[in-house]
LOROFI-470029 format. One record per residue (C-alpha): residue number from 0; x, y, z; residue in one letter. Coordinates in steps of 0.25 Angstrom, whole numbers, plus 2048, in hexadecimal, padded with zeros to 3 digits. Layout:
REM residues N
- NUM:X:Y:Z:A;
...
This chain:
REM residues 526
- 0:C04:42C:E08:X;
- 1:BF8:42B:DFF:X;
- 2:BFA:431:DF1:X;
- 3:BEF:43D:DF3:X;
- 4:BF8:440:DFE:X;
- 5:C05:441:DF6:X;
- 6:BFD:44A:DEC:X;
- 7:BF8:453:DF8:X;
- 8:C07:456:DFB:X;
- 9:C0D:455:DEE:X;
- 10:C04:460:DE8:X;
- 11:C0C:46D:DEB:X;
- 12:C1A:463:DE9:X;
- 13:C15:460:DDB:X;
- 14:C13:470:DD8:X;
- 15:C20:472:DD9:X;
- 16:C29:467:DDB:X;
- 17:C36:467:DD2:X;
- 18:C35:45D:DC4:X;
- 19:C42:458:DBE:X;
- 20:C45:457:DAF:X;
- 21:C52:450:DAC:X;
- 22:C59:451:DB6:X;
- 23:C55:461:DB9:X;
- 24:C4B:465:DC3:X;
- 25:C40:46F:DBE:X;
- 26:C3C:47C:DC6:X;
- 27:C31:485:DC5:X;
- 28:C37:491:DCC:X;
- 29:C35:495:DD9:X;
- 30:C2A:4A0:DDD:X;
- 31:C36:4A9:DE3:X;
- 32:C40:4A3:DD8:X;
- 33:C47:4AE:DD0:X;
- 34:C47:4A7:DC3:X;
- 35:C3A:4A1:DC4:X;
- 36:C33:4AC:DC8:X;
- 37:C39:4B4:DBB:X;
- 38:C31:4A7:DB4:X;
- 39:C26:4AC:DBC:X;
- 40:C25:4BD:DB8:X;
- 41:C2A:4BA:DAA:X;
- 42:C22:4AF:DA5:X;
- 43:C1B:4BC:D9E:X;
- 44:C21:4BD:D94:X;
- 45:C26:4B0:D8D:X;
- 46:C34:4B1:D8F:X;
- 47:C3D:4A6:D96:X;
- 48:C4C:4A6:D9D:X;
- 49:C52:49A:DA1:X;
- 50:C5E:49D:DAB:X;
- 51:C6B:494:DAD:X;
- 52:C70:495:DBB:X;
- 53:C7F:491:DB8:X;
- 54:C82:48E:DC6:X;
- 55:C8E:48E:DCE:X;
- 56:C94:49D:DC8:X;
- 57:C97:49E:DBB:X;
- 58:CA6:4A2:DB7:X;
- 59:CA3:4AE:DAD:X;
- 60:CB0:4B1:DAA:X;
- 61:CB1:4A1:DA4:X;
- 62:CA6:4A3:D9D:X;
- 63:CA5:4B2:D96:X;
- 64:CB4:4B4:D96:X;
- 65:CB8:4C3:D94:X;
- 66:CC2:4C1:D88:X;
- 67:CC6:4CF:D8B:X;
- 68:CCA:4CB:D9A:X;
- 69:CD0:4C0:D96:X;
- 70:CE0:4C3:D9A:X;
- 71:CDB:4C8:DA7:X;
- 72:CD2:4BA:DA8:X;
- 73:CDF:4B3:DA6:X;
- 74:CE6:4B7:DB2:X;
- 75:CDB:4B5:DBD:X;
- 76:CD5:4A7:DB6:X;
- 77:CE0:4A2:DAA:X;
- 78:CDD:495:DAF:X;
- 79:CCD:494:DAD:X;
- 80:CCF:49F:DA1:X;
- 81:CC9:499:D95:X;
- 82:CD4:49A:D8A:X;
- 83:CD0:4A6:D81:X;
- 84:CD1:4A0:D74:X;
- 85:CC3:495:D79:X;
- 86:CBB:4A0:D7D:X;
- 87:CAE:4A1:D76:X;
- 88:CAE:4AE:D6D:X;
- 89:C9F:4B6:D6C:X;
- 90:C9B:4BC:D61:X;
- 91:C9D:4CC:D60:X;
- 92:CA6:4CB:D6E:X;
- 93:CB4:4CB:D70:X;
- 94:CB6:4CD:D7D:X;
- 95:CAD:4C2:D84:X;
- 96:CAC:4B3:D81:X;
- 97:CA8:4A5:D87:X;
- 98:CAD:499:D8D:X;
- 99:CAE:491:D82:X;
- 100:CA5:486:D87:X;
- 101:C9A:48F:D85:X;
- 102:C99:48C:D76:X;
- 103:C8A:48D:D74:X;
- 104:C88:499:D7B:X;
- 105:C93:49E:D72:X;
- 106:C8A:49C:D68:X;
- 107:C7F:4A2:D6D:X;
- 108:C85:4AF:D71:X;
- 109:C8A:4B0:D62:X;
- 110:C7B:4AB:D5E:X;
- 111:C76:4B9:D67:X;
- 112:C71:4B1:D73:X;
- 113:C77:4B4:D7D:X;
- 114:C78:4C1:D87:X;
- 115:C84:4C0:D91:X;
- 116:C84:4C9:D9D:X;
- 117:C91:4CB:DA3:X;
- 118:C97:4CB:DB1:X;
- 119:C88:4C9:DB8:X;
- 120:C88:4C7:DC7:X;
- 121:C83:4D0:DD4:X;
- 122:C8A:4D9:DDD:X;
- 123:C8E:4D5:DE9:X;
- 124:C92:4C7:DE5:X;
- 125:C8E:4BB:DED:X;
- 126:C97:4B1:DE7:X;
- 127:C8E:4A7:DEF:X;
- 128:C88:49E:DE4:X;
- 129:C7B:499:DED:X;
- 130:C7A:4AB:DF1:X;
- 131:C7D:4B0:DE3:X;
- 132:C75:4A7:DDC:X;
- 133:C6A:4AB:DE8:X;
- 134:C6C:4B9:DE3:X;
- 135:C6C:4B6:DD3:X;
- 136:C5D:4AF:DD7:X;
- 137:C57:4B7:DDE:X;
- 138:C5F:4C5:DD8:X;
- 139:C62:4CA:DE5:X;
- 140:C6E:4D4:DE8:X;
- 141:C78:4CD:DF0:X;
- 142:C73:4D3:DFE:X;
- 143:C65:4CE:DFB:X;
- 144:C5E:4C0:DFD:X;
- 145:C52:4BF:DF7:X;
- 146:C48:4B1:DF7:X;
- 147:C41:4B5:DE9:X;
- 148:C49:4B5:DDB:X;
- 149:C4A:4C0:DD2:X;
- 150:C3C:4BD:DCB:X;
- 151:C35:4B7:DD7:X;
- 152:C32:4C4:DDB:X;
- 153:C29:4C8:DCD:X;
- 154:C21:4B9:DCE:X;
- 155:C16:4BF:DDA:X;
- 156:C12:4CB:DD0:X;
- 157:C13:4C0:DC3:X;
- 158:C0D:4B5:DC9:X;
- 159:C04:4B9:DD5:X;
- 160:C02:4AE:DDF:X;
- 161:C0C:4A3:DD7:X;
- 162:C0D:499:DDA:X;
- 163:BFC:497:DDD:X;
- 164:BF6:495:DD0:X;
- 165:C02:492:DC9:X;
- 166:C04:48D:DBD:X;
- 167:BF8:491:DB6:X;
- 168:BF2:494:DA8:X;
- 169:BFA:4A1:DA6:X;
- 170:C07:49A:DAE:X;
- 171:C08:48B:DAA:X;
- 172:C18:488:DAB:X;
- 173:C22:48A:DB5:X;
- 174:C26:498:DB9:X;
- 175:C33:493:DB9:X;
- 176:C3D:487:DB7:X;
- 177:C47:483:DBD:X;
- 178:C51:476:DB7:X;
- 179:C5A:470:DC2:X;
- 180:C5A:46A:DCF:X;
- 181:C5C:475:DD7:X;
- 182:C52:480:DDB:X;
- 183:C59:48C:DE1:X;
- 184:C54:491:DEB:X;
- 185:C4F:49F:DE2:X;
- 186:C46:496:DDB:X;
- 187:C3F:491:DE9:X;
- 188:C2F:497:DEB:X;
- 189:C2D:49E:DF8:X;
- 190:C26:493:DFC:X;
- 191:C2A:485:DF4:X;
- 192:C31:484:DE8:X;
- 193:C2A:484:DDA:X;
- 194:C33:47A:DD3:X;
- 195:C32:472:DC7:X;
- 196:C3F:46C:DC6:X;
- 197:C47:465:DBA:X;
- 198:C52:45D:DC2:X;
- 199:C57:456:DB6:X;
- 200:C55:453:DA7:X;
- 201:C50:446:DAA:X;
- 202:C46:44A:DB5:X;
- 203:C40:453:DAB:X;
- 204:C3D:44A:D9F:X;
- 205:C38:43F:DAA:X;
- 206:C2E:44B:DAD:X;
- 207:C2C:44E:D9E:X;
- 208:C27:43F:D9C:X;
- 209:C21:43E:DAA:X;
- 210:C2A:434:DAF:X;
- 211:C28:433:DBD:X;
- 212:C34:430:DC5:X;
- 213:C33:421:DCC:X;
- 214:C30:420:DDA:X;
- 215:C32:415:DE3:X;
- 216:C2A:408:DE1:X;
- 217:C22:40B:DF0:X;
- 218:C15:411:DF4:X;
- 219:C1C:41D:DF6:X;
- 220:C24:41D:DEA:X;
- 221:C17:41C:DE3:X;
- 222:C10:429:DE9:X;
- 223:C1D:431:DE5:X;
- 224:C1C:42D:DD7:X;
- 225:C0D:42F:DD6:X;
- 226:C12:43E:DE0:X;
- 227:C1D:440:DD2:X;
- 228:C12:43C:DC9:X;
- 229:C08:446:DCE:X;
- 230:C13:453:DD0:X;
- 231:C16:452:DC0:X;
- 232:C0A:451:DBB:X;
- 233:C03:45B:DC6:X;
- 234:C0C:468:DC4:X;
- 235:C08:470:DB8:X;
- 236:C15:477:DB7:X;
- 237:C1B:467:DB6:X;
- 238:C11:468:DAA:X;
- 239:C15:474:DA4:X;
- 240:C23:46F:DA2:X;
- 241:C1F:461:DA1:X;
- 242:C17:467:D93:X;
- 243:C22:46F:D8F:X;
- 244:C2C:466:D90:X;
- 245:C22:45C:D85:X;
- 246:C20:467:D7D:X;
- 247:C2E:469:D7B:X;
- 248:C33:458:D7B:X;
- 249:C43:45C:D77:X;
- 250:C4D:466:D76:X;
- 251:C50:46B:D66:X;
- 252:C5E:46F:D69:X;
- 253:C6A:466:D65:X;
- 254:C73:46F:D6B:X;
- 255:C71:467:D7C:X;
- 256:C7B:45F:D81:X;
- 257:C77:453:D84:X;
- 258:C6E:450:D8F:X;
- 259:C75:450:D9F:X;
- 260:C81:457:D99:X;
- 261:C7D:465:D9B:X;
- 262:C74:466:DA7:X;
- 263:C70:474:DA1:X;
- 264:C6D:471:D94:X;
- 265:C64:464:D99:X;
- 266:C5C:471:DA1:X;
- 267:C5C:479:D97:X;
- 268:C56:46D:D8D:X;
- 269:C4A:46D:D98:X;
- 270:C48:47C:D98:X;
- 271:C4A:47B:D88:X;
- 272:C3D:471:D87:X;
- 273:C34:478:D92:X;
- 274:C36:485:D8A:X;
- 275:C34:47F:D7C:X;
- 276:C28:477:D82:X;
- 277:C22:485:D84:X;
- 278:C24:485:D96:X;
- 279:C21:494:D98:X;
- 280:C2C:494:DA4:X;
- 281:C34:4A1:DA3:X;
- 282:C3E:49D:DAB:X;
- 283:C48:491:DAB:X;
- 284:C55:490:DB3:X;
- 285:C5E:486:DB2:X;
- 286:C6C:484:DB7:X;
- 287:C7B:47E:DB7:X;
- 288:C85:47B:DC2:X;
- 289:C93:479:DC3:X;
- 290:C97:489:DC2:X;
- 291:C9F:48A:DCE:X;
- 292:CAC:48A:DCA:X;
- 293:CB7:48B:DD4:X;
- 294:CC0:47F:DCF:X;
- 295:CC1:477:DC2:X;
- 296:CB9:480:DBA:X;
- 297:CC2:47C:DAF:X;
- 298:CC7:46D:DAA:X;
- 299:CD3:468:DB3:X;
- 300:CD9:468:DA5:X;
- 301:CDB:478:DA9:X;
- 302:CD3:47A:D9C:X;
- 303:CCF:487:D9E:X;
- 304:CC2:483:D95:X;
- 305:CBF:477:D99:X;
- 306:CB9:472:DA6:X;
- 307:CAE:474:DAF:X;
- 308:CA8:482:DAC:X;
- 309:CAB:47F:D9C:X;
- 310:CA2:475:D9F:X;
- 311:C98:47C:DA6:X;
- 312:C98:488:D9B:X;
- 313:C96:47E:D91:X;
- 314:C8A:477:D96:X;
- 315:C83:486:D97:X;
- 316:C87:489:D89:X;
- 317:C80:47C:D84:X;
- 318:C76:47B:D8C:X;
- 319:C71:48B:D8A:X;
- 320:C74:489:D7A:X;
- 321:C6C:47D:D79:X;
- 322:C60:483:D81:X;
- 323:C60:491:D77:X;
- 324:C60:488:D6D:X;
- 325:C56:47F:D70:X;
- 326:C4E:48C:D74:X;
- 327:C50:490:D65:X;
- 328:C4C:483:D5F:X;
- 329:C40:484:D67:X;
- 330:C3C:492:D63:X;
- 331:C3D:496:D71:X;
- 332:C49:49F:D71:X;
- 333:C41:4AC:D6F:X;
- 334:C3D:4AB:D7D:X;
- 335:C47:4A4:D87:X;
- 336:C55:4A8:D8C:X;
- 337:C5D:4A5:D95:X;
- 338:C69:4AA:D9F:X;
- 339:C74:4A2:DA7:X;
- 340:C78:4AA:DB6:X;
- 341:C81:4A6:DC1:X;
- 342:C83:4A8:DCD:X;
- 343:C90:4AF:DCD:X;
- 344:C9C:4B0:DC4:X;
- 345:CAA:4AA:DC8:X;
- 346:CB8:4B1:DCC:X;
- 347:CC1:4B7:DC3:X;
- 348:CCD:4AF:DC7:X;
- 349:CCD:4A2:DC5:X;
- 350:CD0:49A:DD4:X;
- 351:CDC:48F:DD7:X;
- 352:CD0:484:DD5:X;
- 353:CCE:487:DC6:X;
- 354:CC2:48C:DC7:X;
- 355:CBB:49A:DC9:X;
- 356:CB5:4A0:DD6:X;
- 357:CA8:4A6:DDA:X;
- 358:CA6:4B5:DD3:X;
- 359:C9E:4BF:DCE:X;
- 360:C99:4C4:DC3:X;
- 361:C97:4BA:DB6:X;
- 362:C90:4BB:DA9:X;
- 363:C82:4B6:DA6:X;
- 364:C7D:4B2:D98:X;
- 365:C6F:4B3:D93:X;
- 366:C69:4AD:D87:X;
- 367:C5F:4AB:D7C:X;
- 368:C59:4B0:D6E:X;
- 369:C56:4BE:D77:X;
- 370:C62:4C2:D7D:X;
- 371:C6C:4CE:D78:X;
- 372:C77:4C6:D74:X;
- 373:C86:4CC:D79:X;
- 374:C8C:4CD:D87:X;
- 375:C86:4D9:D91:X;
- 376:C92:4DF:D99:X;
- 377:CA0:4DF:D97:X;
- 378:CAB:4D4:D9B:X;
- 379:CB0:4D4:DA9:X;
- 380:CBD:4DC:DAB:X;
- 381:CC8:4D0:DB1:X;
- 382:CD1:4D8:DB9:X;
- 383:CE1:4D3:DB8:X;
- 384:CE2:4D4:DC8:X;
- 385:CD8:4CE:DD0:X;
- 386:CD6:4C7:DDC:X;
- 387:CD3:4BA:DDB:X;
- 388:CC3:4B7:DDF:X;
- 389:CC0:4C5:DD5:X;
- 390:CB4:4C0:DCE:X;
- 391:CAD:4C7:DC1:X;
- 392:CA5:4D4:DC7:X;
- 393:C96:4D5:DC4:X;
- 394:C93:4E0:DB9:X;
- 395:C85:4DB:DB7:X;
- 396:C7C:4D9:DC1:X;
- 397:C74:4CA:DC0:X;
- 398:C66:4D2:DC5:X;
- 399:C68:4DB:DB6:X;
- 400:C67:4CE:DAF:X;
- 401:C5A:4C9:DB7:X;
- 402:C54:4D8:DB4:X;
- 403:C58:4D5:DA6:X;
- 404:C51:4C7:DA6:X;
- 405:C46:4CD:DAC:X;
- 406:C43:4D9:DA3:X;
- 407:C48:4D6:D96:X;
- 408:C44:4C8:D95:X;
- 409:C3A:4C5:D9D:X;
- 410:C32:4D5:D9C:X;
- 411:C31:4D7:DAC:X;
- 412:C32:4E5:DB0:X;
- 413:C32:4E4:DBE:X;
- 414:C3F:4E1:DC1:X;
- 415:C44:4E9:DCD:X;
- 416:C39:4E4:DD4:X;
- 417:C3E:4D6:DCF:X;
- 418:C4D:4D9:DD1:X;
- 419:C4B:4E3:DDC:X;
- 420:C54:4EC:DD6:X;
- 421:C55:4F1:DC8:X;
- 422:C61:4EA:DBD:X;
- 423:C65:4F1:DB2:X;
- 424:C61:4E6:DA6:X;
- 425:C6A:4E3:D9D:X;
- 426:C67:4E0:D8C:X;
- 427:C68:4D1:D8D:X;
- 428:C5B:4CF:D86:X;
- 429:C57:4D4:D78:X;
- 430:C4D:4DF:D75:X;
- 431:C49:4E3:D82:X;
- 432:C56:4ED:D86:X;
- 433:C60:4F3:D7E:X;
- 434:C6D:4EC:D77:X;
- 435:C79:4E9:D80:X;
- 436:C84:4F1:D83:X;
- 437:C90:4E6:D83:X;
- 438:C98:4F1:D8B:X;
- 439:C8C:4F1:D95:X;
- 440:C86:4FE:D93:X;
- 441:C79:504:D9D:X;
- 442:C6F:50E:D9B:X;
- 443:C75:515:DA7:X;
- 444:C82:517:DA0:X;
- 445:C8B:515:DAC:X;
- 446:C99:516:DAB:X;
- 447:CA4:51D:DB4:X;
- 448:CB2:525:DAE:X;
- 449:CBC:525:DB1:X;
- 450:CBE:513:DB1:X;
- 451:CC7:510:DB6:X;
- 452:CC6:518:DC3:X;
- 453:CD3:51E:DC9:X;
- 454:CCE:529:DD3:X;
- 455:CBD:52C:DCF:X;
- 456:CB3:527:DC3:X;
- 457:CA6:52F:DBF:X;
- 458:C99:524:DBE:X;
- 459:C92:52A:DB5:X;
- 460:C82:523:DB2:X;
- 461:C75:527:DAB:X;
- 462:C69:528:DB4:X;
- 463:C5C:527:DA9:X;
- 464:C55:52B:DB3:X;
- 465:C52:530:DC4:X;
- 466:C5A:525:DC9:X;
- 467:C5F:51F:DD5:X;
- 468:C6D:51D:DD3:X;
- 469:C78:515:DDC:X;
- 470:C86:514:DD6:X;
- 471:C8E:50A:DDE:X;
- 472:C9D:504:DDD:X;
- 473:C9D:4F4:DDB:X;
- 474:CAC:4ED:DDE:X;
- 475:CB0:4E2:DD4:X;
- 476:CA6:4D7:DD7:X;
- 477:C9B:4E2:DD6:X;
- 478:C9A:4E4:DE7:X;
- 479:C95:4F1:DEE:X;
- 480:CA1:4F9:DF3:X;
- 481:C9C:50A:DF2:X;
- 482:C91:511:DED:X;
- 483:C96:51B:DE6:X;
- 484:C88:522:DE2:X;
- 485:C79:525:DE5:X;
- 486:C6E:52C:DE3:X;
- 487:C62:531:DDA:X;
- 488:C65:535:DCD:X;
- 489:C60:53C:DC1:X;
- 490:C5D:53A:DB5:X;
- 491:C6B:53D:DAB:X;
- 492:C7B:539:DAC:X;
- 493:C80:53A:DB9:X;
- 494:C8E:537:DBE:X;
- 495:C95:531:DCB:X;
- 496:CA4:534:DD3:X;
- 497:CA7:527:DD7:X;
- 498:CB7:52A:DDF:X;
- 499:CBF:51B:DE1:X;
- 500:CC6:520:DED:X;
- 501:CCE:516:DF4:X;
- 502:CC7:50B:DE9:X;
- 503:CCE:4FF:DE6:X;
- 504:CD2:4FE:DD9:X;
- 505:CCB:4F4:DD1:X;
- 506:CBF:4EF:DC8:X;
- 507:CAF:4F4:DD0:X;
- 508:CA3:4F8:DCB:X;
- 509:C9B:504:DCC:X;
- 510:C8A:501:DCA:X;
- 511:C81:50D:DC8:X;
- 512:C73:50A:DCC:X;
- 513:C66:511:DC7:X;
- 514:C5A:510:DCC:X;
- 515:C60:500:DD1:X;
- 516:C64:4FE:DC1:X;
- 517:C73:4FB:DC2:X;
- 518:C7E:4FD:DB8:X;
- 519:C8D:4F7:DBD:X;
- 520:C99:4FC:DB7:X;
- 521:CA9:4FA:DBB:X;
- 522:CB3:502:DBE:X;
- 523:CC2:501:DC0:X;
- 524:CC7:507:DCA:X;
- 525:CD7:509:DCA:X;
């Protein structure tokens, strides 16, 4: 094939073909991507998240461990129970701590840089990894399937026509980035992908000092080094993060591990030198594997604190350490933070293969210079009696933090039609909503008396306004079972009869939904 040929076909490939740095492939978001299209509306304002995807189900309960649950913890996991003497205290709480291989983010929680959310999930769980993290991506309820992600839908009114006439003189760099070989399928465009892939660390520093990978000593071989040639040096987002990367040569911070240790922290390096280097990208995502646990999530030594996840927690507590610091070095902290998610949390009980099964509910940890430090939401309550695939229930809905990211952070305000429902936000950022409530206060003042429930319990909630009200009764793992109320209300107090009838005793949830903005409390019903 003659080379103008090569070019002819090669053009649209160049545009959007995946790059590798070091061994880590670099994305630019897809057009329907949830995360990339967050890039896309929030580039506005100057702000930047980075999210780790820590894949595979985090077990929360190994991670954040609820001190004041910790006889009940003993009897449905004492063999995974981390010995409470090596538990991580935090600064100002007494009931909560972490694994103790999280030492840097110890230090950062007791530095005010970290905001933990607790027991954050969806109703109606999945406990499909492939389904649930489809549904974390796209922020879809359980029932729903949808093909855009969660800011996919605000890049048409941002962005009109993307991606014709992009990048351009207002909109040089990537919408977003992606480090890591696999594109999911969220971050796919309607009609190709737009990716710009790091693959691996090496990969990226060859494409930093355009090297070109070597091609076979043939005719064809040397069209395809000339095709390599010509997609690096013909993509101007290539030369955005090509720019950056110069402009920012090394990493300031000591605190790495060395390099192809700690697959995270060697992403997070990257994403370090692009922002430092001045990459106006607002959104980067990154991720680690290795999360699904259902054996050997501890050293065959029964080290309770040893092993496989001690591993896995220690490498996101460097790796996110390193990266705040090196922001901090650089003088870019003001405006980046970041936030870990799974898919799902694990069971309470630990299972005959010394690990943990598919759960529910887990916390998330967001960080950075502008975060309210402390813990939103109370420990889970650890039942003595339950059956053995009981998991953590959700509290907080996933869709509150996302409504967060996108208000507080990045200043967007039209979030139900973003969302396609309204989320209560929750005070994980500083100055834009009022100081947290550890005990998980809302503005609706929900509550219900008596709790525990033997016969009847009044719900009582404060309407600000002509509202829309459902009030519906969640079971343990934050499923649908009744609806307990509905109707339009006024403005003012207003209280509901909720009866248990023939009941089952045991731990559910009762959410009361305003005008779509829900509060979820528990109840004990014996």
């Amino acid at each position: 094939m003659k080379r103008r040929n090569f070019l002819r076909t090669a053009g649209t490939a160049a545009a959007f073909t995946p790059f590798v740095h070091k061994g880590f492939s670099i994305n630019p978001l897809a057009r329907n991507s949830i995360f990339g299209l967050l890039g896309a509306a929030a580039s506005i304002n100057g702000k930047i998240m980075v999210f780790i995807e820590l894949n595979g189900g985090n077990d929360g309960l190994n991670t954040l461990i609820p001190l004041d649950q910790y006889d009940s913890l003993a009897v449905h996991r004492n063999s995974l129970l981390i010995p409470e003497n090596k538990v991580l205290g935090l600064d100002g709480v007494d009931a909560t701590g972490f694994h103790p291989s999280m030492t840097g983010m110890q230090e950062m929680y007791n530095d005010g840089l970290i905001s933990v959310v607790q027991n954050v999930g969806y109703p109606q769980q999945d406990y499909s990894h492939f389904r649930s993290m489809d549904i974390w991506q796209t922020a879809s309820n359980s029932s729903q399937f949808f093909d855009t992600g969660w800011l996919g839908r605000t890049l048409e009114d941002e962005y009109p026509g993307f991606p014709q006439g992009y990048p351009n003189a207002d909109n040089p760099d990537p919408l977003a980035i992606q480090i890591g070989s696999i594109l999911p399928v969220a971050f796919m465009g309607s009609s190709f992908p737009m990716g710009m892939s790091i693959s691996s660390p090496d990969a990226f520093y060859e494409f930093v000092n355009d090297f070109v990978e070597p091609a076979p000593s043939t005719p064809y071989g040397d069209e395809l080094e000339y095709i390599r040639l010509v997609q690096q040096q013909s993509q101007q987002y290539y030369d955005a993060v090509k720019a950056a990367a110069e402009l920012q040569p090394d990493n300031l911070s000591t605190k790495y591990p060395p390099e192809y240790e700690n697959g995270l922290a060697d992403q997070l390096r990257i994403v370090a030198r692009l922002i430092g280097g001045g990459l106006q990208t607002p959104v980067y995502m990154v991720s680690i594997g290795g999360f699904d646990t259902h054996s050997q999530q501890i050293d065959d030594t029964g080290a309770p604190d040893q092993g496989r996840h001690a591993t896995l927690l220690r490498r996101v507590s460097e790796a996110v350490s390193a990266f705040q610091d090196d922001l901090r070095l650089m003088g870019k902290d003001d405006n980046v933070a970041g936030m870990t998610f799974s898919e799902f949390g694990r069971t309470i009980a630990a299972n005959g293969s010394m690990g943990t099964d598919h759960g529910a509910a887990a916390p998330l940890f967001v960080f950075g210079k502008n975060v309210n430090p402390g813990i939103i939401g109370v420990n889970p309550d650890i039942p003595q009696n339950i059956d053995d695939s009981a998991d953590v229930p959700m509290v907080h809905d996933f869709r509150q933090i996302y409504a967060s990211v996108l208000q507080d952070w990045f200043g967007l305000t039209n979030l139900s039609e973003i969302l396609y429902d309204d989320f209560e936000i929750l005070p994980i950022f500083k100055g834009t909503t009022p100081a947290r409530d550890v005990a998980g206060r809302d503005r609706h003042g929900v509550s219900n008396y008596p709790n525990p429930v033997h016969s009847t319990t009044t719900i009582t909630f404060t309407s600000l306004g002509s509202a829309r009200v459902v009030v519906s009764l969640l079971d343990a793992q934050g499923r649908f079972i009744l609806k307990i109320a509905e109707g339009n209300y006024p403005a003012g107090v207003h209280q509901v009869q909720f009866d248990r009838s023939n009941l089952p005793s045991g731990t559910y949830f009762y959410q009361v939904k305003l005008n779509g903005v829900g509060v979820t409390k528990k109840m004990l019903v014996i």
